[in-house]
N, C-alpha and C positions, 0 to 999 in steps of 0.2 A: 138269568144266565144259568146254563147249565152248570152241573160241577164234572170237570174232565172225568175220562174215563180211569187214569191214575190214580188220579184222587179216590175215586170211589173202590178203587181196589184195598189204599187204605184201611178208607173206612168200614171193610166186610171183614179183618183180618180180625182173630179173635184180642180183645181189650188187652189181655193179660202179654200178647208178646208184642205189640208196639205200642215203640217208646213215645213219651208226651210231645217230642219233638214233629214225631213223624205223623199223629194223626190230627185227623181234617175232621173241622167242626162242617154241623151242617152247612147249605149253600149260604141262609138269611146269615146266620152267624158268622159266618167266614169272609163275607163282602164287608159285614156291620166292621167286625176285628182288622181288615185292614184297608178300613176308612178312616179310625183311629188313629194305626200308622203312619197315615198321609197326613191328616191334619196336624200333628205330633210334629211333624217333618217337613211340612211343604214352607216355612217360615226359611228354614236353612238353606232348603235346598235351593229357591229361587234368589237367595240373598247374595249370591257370588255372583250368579250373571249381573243382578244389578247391581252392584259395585264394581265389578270391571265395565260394563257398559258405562258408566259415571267416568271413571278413574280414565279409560282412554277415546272420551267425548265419542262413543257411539252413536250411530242416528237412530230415532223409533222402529222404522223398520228391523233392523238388525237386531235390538235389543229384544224384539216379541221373537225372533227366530232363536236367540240365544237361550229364552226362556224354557217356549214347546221343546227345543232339543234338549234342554237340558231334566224337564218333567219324562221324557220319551225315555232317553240314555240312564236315568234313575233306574228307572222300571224294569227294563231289561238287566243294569246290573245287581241289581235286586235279587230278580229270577235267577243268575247266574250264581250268586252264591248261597240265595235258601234252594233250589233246588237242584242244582250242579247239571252239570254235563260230564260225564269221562269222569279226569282228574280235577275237573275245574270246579271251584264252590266248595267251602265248607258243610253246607246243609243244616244250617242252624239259622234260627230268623235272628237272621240279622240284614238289615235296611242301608242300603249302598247311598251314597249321596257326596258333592262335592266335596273335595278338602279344604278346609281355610286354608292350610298349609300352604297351599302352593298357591293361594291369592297375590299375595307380594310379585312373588315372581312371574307370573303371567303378566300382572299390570306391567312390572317394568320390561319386558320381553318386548310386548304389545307398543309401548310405549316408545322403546329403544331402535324399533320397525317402521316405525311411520306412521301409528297410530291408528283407533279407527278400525275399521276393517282391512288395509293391508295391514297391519302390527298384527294379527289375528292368524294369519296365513304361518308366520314363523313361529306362533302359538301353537296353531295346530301341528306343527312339522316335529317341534320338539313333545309334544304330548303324546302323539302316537308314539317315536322312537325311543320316549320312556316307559310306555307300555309295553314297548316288543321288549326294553331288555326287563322288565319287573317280571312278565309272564317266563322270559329262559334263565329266570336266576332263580326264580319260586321255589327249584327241587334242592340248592342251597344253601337256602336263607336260614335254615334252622341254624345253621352253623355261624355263619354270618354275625346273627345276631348277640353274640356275646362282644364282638366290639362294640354294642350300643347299650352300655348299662344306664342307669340311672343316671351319672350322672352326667352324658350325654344327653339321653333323652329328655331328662327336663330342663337341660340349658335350652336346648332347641326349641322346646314349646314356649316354653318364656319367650324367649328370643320372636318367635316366628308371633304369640299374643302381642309385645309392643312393637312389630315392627305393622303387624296391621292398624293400628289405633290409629295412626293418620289418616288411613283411609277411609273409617268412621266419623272422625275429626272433620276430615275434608267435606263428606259427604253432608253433614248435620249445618254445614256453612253454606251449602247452597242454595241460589235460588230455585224454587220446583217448576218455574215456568223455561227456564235462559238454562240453568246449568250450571251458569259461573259464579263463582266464589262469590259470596256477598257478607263478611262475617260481621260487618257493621247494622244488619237487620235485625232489630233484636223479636221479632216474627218469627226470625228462623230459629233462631234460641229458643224462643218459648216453648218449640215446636219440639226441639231436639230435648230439652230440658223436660219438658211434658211427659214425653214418652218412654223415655228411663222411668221418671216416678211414677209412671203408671206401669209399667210391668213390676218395678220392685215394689207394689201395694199387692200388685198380684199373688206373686211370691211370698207376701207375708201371710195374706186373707185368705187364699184359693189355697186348695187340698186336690190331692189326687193328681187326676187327669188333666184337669184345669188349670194347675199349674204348671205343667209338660209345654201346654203352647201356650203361655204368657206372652211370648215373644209377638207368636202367633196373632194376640187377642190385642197388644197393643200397638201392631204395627195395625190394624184392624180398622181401630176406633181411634187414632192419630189423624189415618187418612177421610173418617168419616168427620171430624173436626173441620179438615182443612177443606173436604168437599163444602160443606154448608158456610166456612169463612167464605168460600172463592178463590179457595187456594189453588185448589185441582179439579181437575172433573174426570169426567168419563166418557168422550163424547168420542174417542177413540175406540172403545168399546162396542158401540154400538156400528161402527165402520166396521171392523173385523169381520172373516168368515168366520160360521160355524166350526170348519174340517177345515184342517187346513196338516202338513205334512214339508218340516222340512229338509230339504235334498242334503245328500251326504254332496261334503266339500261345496257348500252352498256359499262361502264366501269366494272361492277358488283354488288352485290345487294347492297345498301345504308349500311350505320353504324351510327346507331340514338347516338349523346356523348349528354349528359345534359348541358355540358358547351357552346358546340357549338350551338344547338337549340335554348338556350335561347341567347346566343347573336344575332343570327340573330332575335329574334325573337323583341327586344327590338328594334333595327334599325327600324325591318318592322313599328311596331307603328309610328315610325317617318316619313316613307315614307306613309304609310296612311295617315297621317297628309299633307301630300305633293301630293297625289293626289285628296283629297279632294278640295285643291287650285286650279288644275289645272279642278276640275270639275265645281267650281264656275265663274271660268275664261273663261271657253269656256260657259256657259250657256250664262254668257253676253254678248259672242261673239255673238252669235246665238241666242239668246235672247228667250230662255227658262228658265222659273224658278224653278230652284231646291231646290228640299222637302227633307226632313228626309230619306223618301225610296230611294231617288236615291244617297243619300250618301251609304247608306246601299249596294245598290248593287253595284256602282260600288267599295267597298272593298270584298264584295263577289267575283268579276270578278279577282279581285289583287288579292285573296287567293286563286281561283281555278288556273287561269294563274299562279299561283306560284309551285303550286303541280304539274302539266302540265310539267314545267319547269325542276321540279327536277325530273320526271321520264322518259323525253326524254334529261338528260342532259345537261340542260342548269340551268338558274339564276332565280332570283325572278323580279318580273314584275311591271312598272308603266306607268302612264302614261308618255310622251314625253314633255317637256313644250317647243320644238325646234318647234313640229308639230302644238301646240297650236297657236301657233307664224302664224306659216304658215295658218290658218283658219282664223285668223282676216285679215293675208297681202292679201289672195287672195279671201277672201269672200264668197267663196264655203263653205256655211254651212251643205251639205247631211253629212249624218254620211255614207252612203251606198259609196260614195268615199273614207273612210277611210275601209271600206268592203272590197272594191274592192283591197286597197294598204294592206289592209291582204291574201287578198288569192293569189296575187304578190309572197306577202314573202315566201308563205308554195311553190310555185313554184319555187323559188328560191333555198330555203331551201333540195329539192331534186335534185342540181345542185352542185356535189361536183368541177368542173372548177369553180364554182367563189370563194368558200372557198380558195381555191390552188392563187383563185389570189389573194384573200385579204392575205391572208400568204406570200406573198412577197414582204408585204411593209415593209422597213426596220426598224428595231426597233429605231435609231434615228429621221427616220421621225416622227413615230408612239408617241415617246416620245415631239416631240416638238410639237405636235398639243393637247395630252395629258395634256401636262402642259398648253397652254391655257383653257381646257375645265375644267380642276381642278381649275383654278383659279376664274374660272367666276362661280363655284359653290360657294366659299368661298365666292364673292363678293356677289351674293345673298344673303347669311347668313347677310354677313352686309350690306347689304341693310334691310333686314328685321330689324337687329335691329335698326338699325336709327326708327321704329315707336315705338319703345320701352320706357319709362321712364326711364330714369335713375336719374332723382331727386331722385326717392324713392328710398331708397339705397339696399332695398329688390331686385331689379332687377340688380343692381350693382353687389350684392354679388353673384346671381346665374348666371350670365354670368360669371364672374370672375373666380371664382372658379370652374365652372363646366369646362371654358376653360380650365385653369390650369391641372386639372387632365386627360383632357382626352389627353392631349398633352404632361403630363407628363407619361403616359403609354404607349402613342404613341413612345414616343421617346427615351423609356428604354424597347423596346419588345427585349425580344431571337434573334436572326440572328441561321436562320434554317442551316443542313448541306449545303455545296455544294460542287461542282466539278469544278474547274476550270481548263485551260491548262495554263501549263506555260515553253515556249520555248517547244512549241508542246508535251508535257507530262502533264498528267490529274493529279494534283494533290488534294486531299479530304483535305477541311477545314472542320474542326467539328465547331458542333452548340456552341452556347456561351446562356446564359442563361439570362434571362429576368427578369422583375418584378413580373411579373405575377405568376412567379415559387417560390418566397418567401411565398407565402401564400398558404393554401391546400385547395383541396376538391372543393365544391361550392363554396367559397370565390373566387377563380379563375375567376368565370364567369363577377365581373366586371372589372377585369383587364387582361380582354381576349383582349382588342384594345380599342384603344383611344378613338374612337366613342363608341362603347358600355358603356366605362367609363364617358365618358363624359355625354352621356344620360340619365343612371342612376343616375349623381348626378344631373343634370340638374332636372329630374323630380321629386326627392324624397325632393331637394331643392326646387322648385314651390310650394309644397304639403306641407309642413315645414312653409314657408313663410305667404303664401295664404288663406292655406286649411283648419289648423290646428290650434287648441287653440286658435280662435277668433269664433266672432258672425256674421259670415257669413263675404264676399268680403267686403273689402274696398273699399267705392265709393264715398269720399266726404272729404276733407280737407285733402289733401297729403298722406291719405293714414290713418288717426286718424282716420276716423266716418267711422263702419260698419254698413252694411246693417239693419242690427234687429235693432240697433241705431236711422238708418232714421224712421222705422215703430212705432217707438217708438216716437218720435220727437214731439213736440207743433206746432201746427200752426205755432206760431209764428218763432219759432227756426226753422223751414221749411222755411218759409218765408225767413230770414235772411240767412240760408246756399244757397237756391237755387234760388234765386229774380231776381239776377244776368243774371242766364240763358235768362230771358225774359225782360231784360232790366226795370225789377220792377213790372213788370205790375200784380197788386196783382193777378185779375182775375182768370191768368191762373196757378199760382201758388196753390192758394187753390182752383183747378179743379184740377190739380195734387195730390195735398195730399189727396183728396177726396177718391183714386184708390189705397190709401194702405191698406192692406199689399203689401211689391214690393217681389218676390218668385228671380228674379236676377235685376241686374244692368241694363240689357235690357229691363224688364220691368218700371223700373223708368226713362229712354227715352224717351219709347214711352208714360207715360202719359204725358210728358211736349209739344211732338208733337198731341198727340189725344186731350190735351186741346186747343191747337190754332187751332183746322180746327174743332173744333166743336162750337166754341165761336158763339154768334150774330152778325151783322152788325155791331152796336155801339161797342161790345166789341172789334171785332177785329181792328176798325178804331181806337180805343182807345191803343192799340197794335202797331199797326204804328207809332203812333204820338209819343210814348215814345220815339222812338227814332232819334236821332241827326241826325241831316240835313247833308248830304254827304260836306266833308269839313271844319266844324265846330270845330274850334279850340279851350279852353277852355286860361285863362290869361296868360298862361304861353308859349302857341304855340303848344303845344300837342294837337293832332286828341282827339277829345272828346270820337269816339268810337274805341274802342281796338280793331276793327276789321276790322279797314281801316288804318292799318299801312302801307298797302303796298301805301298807298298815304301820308304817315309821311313825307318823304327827298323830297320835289318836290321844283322845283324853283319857285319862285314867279308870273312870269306868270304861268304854269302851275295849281300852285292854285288856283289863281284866276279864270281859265278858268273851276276848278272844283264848286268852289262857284258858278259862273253864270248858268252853269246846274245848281245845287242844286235850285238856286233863280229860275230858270224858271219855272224847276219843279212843285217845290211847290205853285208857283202864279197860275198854270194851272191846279193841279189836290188838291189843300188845303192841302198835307198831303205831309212827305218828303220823298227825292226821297233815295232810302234802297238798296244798294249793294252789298255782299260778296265778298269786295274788294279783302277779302287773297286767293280767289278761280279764280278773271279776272287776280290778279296778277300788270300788268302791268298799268299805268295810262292810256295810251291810249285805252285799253280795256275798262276801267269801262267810262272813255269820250263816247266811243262809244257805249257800252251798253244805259248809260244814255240818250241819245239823240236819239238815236232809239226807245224809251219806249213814246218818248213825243207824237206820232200819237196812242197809243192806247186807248180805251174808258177808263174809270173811272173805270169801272168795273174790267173789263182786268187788270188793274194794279194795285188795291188791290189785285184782286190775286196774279200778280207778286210781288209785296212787302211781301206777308204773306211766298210764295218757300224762298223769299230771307230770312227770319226772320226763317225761319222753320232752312235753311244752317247756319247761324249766332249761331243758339241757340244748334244746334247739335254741331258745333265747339267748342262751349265755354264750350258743356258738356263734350267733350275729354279733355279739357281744366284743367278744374275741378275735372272731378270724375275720380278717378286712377280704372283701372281695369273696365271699362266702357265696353268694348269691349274684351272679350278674348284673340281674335287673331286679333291685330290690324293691317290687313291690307287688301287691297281694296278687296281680293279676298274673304277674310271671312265676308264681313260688312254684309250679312245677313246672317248669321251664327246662329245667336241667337234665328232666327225665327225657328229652323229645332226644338234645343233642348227642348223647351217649352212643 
């Protein structure tokens, strides 16, 4: 394969002025790098066809067309966002692929339709009409996204990880030859049981790359188990064309419902919200700074890939946080390697033998690698809320409740018809009736699935809480003193709310207040940091010196500063060996020695920081005292002011800069 002519424009430009994003390894190198990609990913990505093909009893046929479209529809939105169009794409390798997200709600869509391939038609009708509005809301979303803090968004991943685990559950109970539920085989357990413990041995013993497609490896050698029991075969496979191309609206023309539209469409907000993170996460990776516009496109790239998706039959699109993973582990920042593992896929994607062969992995394997991959979404959810407050009982109540309800609809939906065999006769179970059916009309659409219920109340509870009938964000005493409050404030009363931050130091307090009106919470940050790197020499050595000597115990035995707990429990030699730094320190450079212990963590780290510091000029380490006080004073502002930060976590901390 040639390498485009783009590409090679690239690669002539001199070294020194593009960036590690923008250049293209040779041709071997750049096919090798993202075939990587693919393998890394192709576990994921084929894993939602087959469990909605499961979940709303598709035929073989349809399931290999759901497959190819869905390896084809990857690739292309791939290429849409590592190499853009216009406005469209971020340009950063980052690797498109289905959402779990909106699994739930396709099945029950699907499900709620007639199942099957007609259920599929009001699938595709709402997927495309949530990609037209993701692509005309793209330019703003940056604004948007301050109703979706933390803890929002990790109610919802929670939420959206346990509301898929049934469908894992379901799937790990099947027969692999019939389809239907068999949970009294303890065959299919062994099977489902097997394959968990064989990826998490993986996880333990594999390193590297090896461990990226675990998933991968033991959905792999599950189904090469079950081939040599007589579980499955592959005689389908060898039926299959070569080439094979499946037609847009190949099941027939869409059915746009209101209910179902907008629930997908309220999900998508949520998965916007979640590739924004994964766009912040790799910019760090690669160390590009992303602006307002590159958030805008790449939810333009998610809304066209999404419309893409539903008119070659397949799903709505995000980024991969598996592949993200894979960009930091291997260091290969081109985006044009994540090009190259798109135009793999559209290769792939016109290979109906390998759909045939992901179709013969059996649905217990399928289920028990599933339910690992469901769970570790859920745990994300709670990991995110771990940055959450929950002192303020405002964040309490909308986690709570919003979980509550979205697992209360989750867990009282309809059960669709179906057809089972019993003692080799097909006998029809009719549907049983839901929650969701006690209420009419538009009322239905928030109790269409747990996740869309859950999201709805999740967000109209943020906007309630937050939003609404106060004077602007809460930023100062647990959540009592609103913003217009602080603009409002005396000197003096500034002083005394925010002193703290700067260990007293009046100076930089009223050079803060100086910069009101604050318009958010982020701008009352940044003046307390634009006051300390703009102070004089005297002022800021006078900044220094406030504060306490690393070690400095107050009568009682308590660390004087609240921000070297993590040297509170130490043994008595160990303290002492932190006092003698301190003393050296300060005998050699007159001012004391300033660490962000909660940040080295361990004692031996801030020993070793400290005493490493002691060879540098005087200069040098004012500066390093002022980073360290800048870290101290940003901590004690999350500390402080509730709702500091919108979306409190590492991947949105410049976030703030985009909406301004």
């Amino acid at each position: 394969m040639n390498t485009p002519a783009a590409l090679k424009n690239f690669g002539t430009r001199k070294a020194g002025k593009v960036h590690p994003v923008d250049q293209v390894p040779p041709t071997g190198k750049l096919l090798t790098l993202g075939l990587q990609h693919v393998i890394a990913f192709y576990a994921g990505a084929v894993l939602v066809p087959l469990l909605i093909a499961n979940a709303i009893d598709l035929d073989s046929e349809a399931l290999t067309m759901l497959i190819t479209a869905d390896l084809f529809t990857c690739g292309i939105a791939s290429l849409l966002q590592s190499v853009g169009i216009w406005k469209i794409g971020v340009r950063l390798p980052l690797l498109q692929g289905i959402t779990f997200a909106t699994l739930a709600p396709v099945i029950k869509i699907a499900n709620d339709n007639g199942g099957g391939r007609v259920g599929l038609l009001t699938v595709y009708g709402a997927v495309i009409a949530a990609g037209v509005f993701t692509f005309l809301i793209a330019p703003f979303f940056a604004r948007l996204i301050r109703f979706f803090p933390a803890v929002v968004t990790g109610t919802l991943i929670t939420i959206i990880g346990i509301c898929l685990l049934p469908v894992g559950a379901g799937d790990a109970t099947r027969d692999p030859a019939t389809h239907n539920p068999d949970p009294g085989n303890g065959r299919w357990l062994l099977y489902a049981i097997g394959t968990i413990v064989l990826i998490v041995l993986m996880q333990r013993f594999f390193r590297g790359f090896w461990a990226t497609i675990s998933i991968l490896l033991g959905l792999g050698v599950g189904t090469i188990i079950a081939w040599i029991v007589g579980d499955t075969n592959f005689d389908k496979v060898g039926e299959a064309s070569w080439v094979g191309f499946t037609n847009p609206f190949a099941f027939g023309w869409p059915r746009f419902d209101v209910i179902a539209i907008v629930s997908l469409i309220v999900v998508l907000l949520v998965v916007a919200v979640e590739s924004t993170g994964s766009v912040f996460a790799t910019g760090e990776i690669v160390g590009k700074r992303i602006k307002k516009e590159d958030i805008a496109a790449t939810v333009r790239a998610d809304g066209l890939a999404t419309i893409i998706g539903g008119v070659f039959n397949s799903f709505p699109y995000t980024a991969f946080s598996e592949n993200v993973g894979l960009v930091r582990l291997t260091g290969v920042k081109s985006r044009w390697v994540v090009a190259a593992a798109g135009g793999i896929m559209i290769v792939l994607g016109l290979l109906p033998k390998t759909a045939k062969i992901v179709e013969s992995i059996p649905s217990p394997v399928l289920g028990g690698a599933a339910l690992i991959m469901f769970a570790t979404v859920a745990i994300v959810g709670i990991q995110t809320l771990t940055t959450v407050d929950f002192t303020d009982h405002r964040n309490l109540i909308i986690a709570s409740t919003s979980l509550a309800m979205g697992l209360y609809v989750q867990f009282s939906q309809a059960a669709a018809p179906a057809t089972v065999l019993e003692n080799g006769v097909e006998v029809n179970v009719p549907a049983l009736p839901g929650v969701d059916e006690a209420v009419p009309g538009l009322l239905q659409i928030p109790f269409s699935t747990g996740i869309t219920m859950g999201a709805i109340t999740a967000i109209l509870l943020n906007l309630l809480f937050f939003h609404t009938g106060s004077r602007g964000p809460a930023v100062a005493g647990r959540g009592s003193i609103r913003l217009a409050e602080v603009n409002e404030m005396s000197i003096d009363t500034f002083r005394e709310t925010f002193g703290s931050l700067v260990q007293g130091a009046q100076w930089v307090v009223d050079r803060a207040y100086e910069q009101r009106p604050f318009e958010t919470a982020h701008d009352l940050r940044a003046s307390f940091q634009e006051a300390m790197l703009t102070g004089s020499d005297p002022e800021q050595l006078e900044l220094i010196n406030s504060f306490p000597d690393l070690g400095a115990e107050d009568e009682t035995g308590d660390p004087m500063a609240v921000d070297h707990t993590g040297l509170s429990h130490l043994e008595e030699d160990e303290h002492a060996n932190v006092v003698s730094l301190a003393s050296a320190y300060r005998e050699h450079f007159g001012f004391p020695l300033v660490i962000f212990a909660r940040e080295a963590e361990r004692y031996e780290r801030v020993l070793r920081n400290g005493w490493s510091r002691m060879d540098n000029s005087p200069t040098s380490e004012r500066a390093f005292a002022l980073i360290e006080i800048a870290k101290i004073a940003n901590r004690r502002f999350d500390d402080l002011v509730a709702d500091a930060n919108p979306i409190a976590t590492a991947r949105f901390s410049r976030f703030d800069e985009l909406v301004r």
